[in-house]
N, C-alpha and C positions, 0 to 999 in steps of 0.2 A: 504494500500500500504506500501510495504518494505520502510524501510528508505532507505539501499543498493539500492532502484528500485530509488528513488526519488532522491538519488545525483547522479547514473548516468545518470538518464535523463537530472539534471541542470549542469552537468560538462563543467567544460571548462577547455583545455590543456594553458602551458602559454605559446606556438608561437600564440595563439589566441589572449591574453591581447595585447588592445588596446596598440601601442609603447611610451605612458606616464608613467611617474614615479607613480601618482595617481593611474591610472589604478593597475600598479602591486603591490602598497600599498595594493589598495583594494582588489587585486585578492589572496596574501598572506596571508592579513587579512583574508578572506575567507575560505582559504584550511587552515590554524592557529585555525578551531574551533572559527571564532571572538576574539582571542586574538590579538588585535591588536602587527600589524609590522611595522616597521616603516626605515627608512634609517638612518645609524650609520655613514657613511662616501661615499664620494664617490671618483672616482682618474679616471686618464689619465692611460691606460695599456698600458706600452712604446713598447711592442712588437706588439701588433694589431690596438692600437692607437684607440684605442676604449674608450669611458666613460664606468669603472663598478662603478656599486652602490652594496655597502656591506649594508646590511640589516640585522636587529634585530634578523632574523630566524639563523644566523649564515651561511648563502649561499650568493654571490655573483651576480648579476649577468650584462648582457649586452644587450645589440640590434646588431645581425647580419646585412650584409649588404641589405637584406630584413626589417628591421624595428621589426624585432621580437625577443621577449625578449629567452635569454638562459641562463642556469647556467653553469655559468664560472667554 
């Protein structure tokens, strides 16, 4: 079996990651080849009022009003 066949069978989109911070640690670490990510800071976005967490990948990101994570 393809590798190509074998990670899109185990894929997962990240509106799916679980709306924990762990969760999309591990779900980044993941799609990062296992090179771990981790969280570098995180803030209050004064416009949406929302928590983003900036992470290690150099991407952003939040939980919509659904619980699911997106890049900011």
């Amino acid at each position: 079996m393809s590798q190509a066949f074998v990670r899109e069978e185990e894929g997962q989109w990240l509106h799916d990651v679980q709306p924990t911070l762990n969760a999309l640690i591990n779900f980044l670490t993941r799609e990062n080849n296992g090179i771990r990510v981790y969280e570098k800071k995180n803030f209050l976005d004064p416009k949406t009022n929302r928590q983003v967490y900036s992470m290690s990948n150099g991407l952003d990101y939040a939980k919509d009003d659904e619980g699911k994570w997106y890049v900011v």
